[in-house]
Phi, psi and omega in degrees: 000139180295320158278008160300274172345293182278357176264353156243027157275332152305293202297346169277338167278354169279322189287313183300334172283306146323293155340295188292342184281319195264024203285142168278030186283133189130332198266166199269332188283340185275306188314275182348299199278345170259003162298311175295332186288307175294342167290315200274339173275005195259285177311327158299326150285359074005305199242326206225021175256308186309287187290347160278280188296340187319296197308316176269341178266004149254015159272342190289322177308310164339294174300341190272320189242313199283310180267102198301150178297327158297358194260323174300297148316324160317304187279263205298333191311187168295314161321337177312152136310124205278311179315305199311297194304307176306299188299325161314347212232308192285340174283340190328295203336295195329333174227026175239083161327088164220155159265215202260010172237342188256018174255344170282320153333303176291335183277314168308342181281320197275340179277295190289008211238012168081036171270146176311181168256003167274321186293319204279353168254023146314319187267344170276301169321271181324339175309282184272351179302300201245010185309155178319315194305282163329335233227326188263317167286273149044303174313281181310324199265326196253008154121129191333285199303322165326298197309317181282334186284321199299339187261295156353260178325332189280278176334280179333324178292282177306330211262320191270324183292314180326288182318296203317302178316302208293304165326329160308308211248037187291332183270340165277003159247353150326285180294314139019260161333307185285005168261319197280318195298103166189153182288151175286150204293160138271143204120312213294188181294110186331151184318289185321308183268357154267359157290321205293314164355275204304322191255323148337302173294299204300301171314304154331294172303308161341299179266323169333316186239039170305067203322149160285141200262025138086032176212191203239023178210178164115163136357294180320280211295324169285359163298290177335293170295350158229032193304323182300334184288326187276307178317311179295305202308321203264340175298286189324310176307313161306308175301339176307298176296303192298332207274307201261338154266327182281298168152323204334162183288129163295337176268317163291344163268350162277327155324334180269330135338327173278232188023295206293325173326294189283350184277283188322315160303313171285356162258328056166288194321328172231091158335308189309330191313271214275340157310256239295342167294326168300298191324323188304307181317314202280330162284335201277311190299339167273338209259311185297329193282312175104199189025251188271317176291345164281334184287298184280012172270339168282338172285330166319304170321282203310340158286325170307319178280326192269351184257289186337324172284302180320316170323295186297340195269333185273313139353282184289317218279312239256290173323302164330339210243299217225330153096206174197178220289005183235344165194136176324135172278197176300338163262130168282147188298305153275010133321308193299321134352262186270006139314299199226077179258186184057235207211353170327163169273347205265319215289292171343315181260344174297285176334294179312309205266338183276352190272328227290324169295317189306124152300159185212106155280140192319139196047003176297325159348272204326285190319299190334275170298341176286327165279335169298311214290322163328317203257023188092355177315097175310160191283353168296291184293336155287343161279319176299343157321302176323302202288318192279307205300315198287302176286357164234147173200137180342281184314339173290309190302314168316273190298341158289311176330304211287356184259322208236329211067163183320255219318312155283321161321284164005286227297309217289284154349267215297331201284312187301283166342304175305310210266323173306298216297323191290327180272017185274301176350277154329284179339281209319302173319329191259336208235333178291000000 
């Protein structure tokens, strides 16, 4: 009906109108709390849009074009096999260093391209949950016993919420499957080179954004220091993929190729420089080239449009509400604090739902909770943080809603909570 539409088009200028007459500006916690939300969006643009999300929406574009929908559907569809699709979705993590926003791309991408909804939210889950990294400081800094449940529970997680969703949406991914279900083309680009693609970029985005692991010796810290050096090898590896697989002129990639070349040098000091100069090349090298490399900047393009805004709204909300690790939103910081000491249910499930709304950028968790587990935070309610926060977030929540709907969102939600909450429990019992 036509007057739904406009009366909930009133009702968003009226909630806007409202807001702005009663906005508390003045007061010190609201200034505070909207500094903080623009302070966390400043900084998401800054440290995690470029070397992250870029990255991930042109793998999502890879998956989207390079990998044909039946090859997807093979693993993953209703027809996959189950263990395989499943193990595959719950182990990803393992090599995708992301948070609970740079894993949507890949997940909206491997869904339209016709993975069930169970294997693909195993893999929404499983992505920022369980990377190697997280999972090793997770170790080092709260401590062995954290460090196992948390990879435990992560696995475990995805694989059961994954069954659940599919058993909930079984007739709707039935009929799904009977539109979707067809065999792979024969012909199309040979395996090898959309693996090599494919995990070249993935390996980028990886060492690109490699944490410092905050001490001054081991693997870690020498990966870390020299991760730009590891990052260009792979850059190099790439112009490989483009000049012999994509097809591209040697000669515009290597023109596209000098600037960067020459940024690293004259910046040595800001890596970020010569990343956003490639990306310029590597967009410029897809628009000129055509076929398949034009195809995959528009898809790339086409995540980009559908996740970014929601990201920002979510961002800025997320700051507001809950502030960020140097200053308080509109919930004080010791409330948050002191909800969730002991081992209680409510503390447990407070933890799940306030981590599962918190943003969280890959490995920022760990200081986070390590200043809670400081301030009194039982070792129960800190694994359900674990469990919940990395894979959700406001902004996660958009944008999964605009890929899956409300309603499986919800559903996907409350399962993530519950399943937080109940092994925050367990821990806790066995571990305080």
């Amino acid at each position: 009906m036509e007057w739904k539409k406009e009366i909930t088009i009133f009702a968003w200028i009226l909630g806007f109108f409202l807001f702005a007459w009663f906005m508390p500006i003045g007061t010190e916690r609201f200034d505070n709390a909207l500094l903080a939300a623009f302070e966390l969006t400043k900084w998401y643009a800054q440290e995690h849009v470029i070397l992250c999300l870029i990255p991930a929406f042109f793998i999502a574009g890879v998956i989207a074009v390079f990998i044909s929908q039946g090859a997807v559907i093979k693993y993953f569809g209703a027809r996959a096999v189950k263990w395989k699709a499943y193990l595959i979705a719950s182990l990803s993590g393992t090599i995708l260093a992301v948070c609970s926003c740079t894993i949507l791309p890949l997940f909206s991408s491997i869904h339209k391209r016709g993975a069930g909804l169970g294997p693909a939210i195993a893999f929404l889950y499983s992505g920022p949950a369980i990377n190697i990294l997280a999972i090793i400081l997770t170790a080092r800094i709260l401590g062995f016993e954290l460090g196992v449940a948390r990879i435990i529970g992560a696995v475990f997680f995805s694989v059961v919420i994954g069954l659940i969703m599919a058993f909930l949406y079984r007739k709707e991914e039935k009929q799904r499957a009977e539109k979707m279900d067809f065999p792979d083309i024969k012909g199309g680009r040979p395996l090898w080179q959309v693996s090599y693609h494919f995990f070249v970029l993935v390996l980028i985005l990886v060492f690109a954004n490699w944490g410092n692991p905050d001490n001054t010796e081991g693997f870690m810290y020498w990966i870390w220091a020299n991760k730009w050096h590891i990052t260009a090898f792979f850059g190099l590896m790439f112009i490989y993929s483009l000049i012999k697989i994509l097809k591209m002129k040697p000669l515009y990639v290597i023109l596209a190729a000098i600037p960067v070349i020459a940024t690293a040098f004259i910046f040595p000091a800001q890596p970020l420089i010569p990343f956003v100069v490639a990306v310029i090349g590597l967009t410029v090298l897809t628009l000129i080239t055509g076929g398949e490399s034009q195809e995959w900047l528009a898809e790339s393009w086409g995540f980009t449009k559908q996740i970014m805004p929601l990201l920002a709204a979510g961002v800025l909300i997320a700051g507001l509400l809950l502030g960020t690790a140097e200053g308080e939103g509109i919930i004080p910081g010791e409330w948050v604090a002191a909800l969730v000491g002991g081992n209680s249910l409510f503390s447990n499930f407070f933890a799940s739902i306030f981590g599962a709304f918190m943003y969280f950028a890959t490995l920022t968790e760990i200081p986070i909770i390590q200043g809670l587990l400081n301030n009194g935070m039982g070792k129960g309610p800190a694994l359900a943080l674990l469990l919940a926060g990395p894979a959700l977030s406001l902004p996660n929540m958009l944008v999964i809603r605009s890929v899956i709907g409300t309603q499986k969102t919800i559903v996907y939600i409350v399962l993530v909570s519950i399943m937080a909450t109940i092994s925050g429990l367990i821990y806790g019992s066995l571990f305080s």
